[in-house]
N, C-alpha and C positions, 0 to 999 in steps of 0.2 A: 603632416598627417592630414588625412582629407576628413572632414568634416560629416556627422552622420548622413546628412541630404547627399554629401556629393558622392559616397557609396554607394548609397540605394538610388539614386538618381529617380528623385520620383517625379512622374509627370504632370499628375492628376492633384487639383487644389489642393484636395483633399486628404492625399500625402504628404504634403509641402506643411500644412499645417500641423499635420501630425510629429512630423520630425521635427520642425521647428518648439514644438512644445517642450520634445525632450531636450535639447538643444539648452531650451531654454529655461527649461527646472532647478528652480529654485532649492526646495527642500526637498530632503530625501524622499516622503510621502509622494508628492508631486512627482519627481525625476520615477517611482515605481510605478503611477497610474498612466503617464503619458507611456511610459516601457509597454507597459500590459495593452493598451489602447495601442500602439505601433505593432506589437506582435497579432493581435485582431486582424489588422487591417492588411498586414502583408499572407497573414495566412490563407485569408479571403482572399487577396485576388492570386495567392498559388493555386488554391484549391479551384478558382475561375478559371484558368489559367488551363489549367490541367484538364478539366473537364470538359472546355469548349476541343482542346486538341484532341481527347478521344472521342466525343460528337462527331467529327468533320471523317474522323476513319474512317474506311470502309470495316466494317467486319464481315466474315463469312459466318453464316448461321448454318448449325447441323442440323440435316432435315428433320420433321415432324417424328415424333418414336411413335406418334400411332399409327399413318398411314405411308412414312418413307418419303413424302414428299419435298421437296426443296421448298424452305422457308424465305416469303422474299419480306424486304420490309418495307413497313409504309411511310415513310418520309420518317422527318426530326418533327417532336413535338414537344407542344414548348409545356416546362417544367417548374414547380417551385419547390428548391430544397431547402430547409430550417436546418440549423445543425448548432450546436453552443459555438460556432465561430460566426454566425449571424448567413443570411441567405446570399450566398456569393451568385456577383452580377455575369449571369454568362452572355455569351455574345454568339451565336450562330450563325 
């Protein structure tokens, strides 16, 4: 049976640490906060994840409703979202 890390296969330190913890929890209290802290951190970077692939889309914008015109846009502009899953790192 493969082990939590070799699952999620995470690349970044700071996943590595994190599964390690659960890994490596002791008491039940422990083995729920490192839980709680791994679900955080994989959420974030779904949610990173996801966000930067709809950024990169094109979308087509429906023209202006007041004067009909074609809406163009003006580039990507960079953003800070808060959310209770903490401010996921996007990458453009």
């Amino acid at each position: 049976m493969l082990s939590l890390a070799e699952s999620i296969r995470p690349t970044a330190p700071s996943m590595q640490r994190v599964c390690h913890a659960v890994e490596d929890a002791q008491a039940r209290t422990e083995l729920l906060l490192a839980a709680r802290t791994l679900a955080c951190v994989l959420a974030v970077n779904i949610v990173a994840s996801v966000l930067t692939t709809r950024a990169r889309c094109p979308t087509s914008l429906a023209p202006c409703p007041a004067c009909g015109t074609s809406v163009q846009r003006t580039g990507m502009v960079e953003r800070q979202v808060t959310s209770l899953l903490g401010p996921p790192a996007l990458s453009l």
